[in-house]
C-alpha positions in Angstrom: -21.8 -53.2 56.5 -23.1 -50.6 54.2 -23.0 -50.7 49.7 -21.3 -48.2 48.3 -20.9 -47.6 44.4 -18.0 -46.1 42.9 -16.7 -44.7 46.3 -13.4 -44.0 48.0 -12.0 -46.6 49.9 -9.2 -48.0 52.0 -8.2 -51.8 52.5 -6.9 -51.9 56.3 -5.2 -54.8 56.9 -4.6 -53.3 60.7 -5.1 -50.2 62.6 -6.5 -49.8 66.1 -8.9 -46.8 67.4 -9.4 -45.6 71.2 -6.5 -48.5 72.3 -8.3 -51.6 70.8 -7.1 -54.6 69.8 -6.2 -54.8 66.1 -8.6 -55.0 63.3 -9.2 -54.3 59.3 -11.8 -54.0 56.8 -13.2 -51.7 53.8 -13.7 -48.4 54.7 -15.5 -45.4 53.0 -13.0 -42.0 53.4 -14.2 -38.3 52.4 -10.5 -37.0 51.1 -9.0 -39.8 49.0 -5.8 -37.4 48.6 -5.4 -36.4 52.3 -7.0 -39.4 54.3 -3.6 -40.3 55.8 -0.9 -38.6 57.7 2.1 -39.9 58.8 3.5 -37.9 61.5 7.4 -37.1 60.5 9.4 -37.8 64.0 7.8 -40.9 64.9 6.6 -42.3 61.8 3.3 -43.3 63.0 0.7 -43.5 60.4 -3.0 -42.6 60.9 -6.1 -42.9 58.3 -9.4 -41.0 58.6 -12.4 -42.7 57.7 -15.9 -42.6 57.3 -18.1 -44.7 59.6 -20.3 -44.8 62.8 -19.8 -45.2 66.3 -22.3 -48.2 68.3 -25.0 -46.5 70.3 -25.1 -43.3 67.6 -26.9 -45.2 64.8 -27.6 -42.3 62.5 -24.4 -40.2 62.3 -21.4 -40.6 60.4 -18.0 -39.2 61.9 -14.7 -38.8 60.7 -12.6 -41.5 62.8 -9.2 -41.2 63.0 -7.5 -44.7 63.5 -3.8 -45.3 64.3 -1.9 -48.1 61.1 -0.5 -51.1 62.1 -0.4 -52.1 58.6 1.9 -49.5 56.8 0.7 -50.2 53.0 -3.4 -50.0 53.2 -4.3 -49.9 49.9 -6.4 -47.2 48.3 -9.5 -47.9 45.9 -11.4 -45.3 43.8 -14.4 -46.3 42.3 -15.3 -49.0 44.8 -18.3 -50.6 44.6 -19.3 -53.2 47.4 -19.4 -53.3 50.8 -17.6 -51.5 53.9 -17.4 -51.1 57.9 -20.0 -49.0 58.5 -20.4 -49.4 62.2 -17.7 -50.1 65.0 -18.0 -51.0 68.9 -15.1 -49.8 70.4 -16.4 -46.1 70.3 
């Protein structure tokens, strides 16, 4: 996990990344207006995030991560913690 102070943020309740199993969390985006797209034949939502790959402990990427949960919610102005590192990279 990593603090952040009045940051962008998105609540995932699901997504997947790479074919993984389900999973959710805060997450830190760069584009608050244009961190999802939702692709207009199949509906198929996808967020792009902030956060690091295991084994590459000093890099942040932009991840894109297929929604399973349709509604994540946005915050700006977060303060508190989010992912900051996921394993299925």
């Amino acid at each position: 996990m990593r603090k952040v102070h009045n940051a962008q943020v998105i609540l995932i309740g699901a997504a997947g990344f790479r074919g993984s199993a389900p999973f959710g969390g805060a997450f830190e985006v760069a584009e608050a207006d244009t961190c999802i797209a939702v692709d207009s034949e199949t509906g198929a939502g996808t967020v792009t995030v902030l956060c690091r790959c295991v084994g590459d402990s000093s890099q942040v990427e932009e991840l894109v991560f297929e929604l399973e949960d349709r509604i994540p919610q946005l915050v700006i102005g977060f303060a508190g913690d989010v992912v900051d590192c996921i394993s299925v990279c």
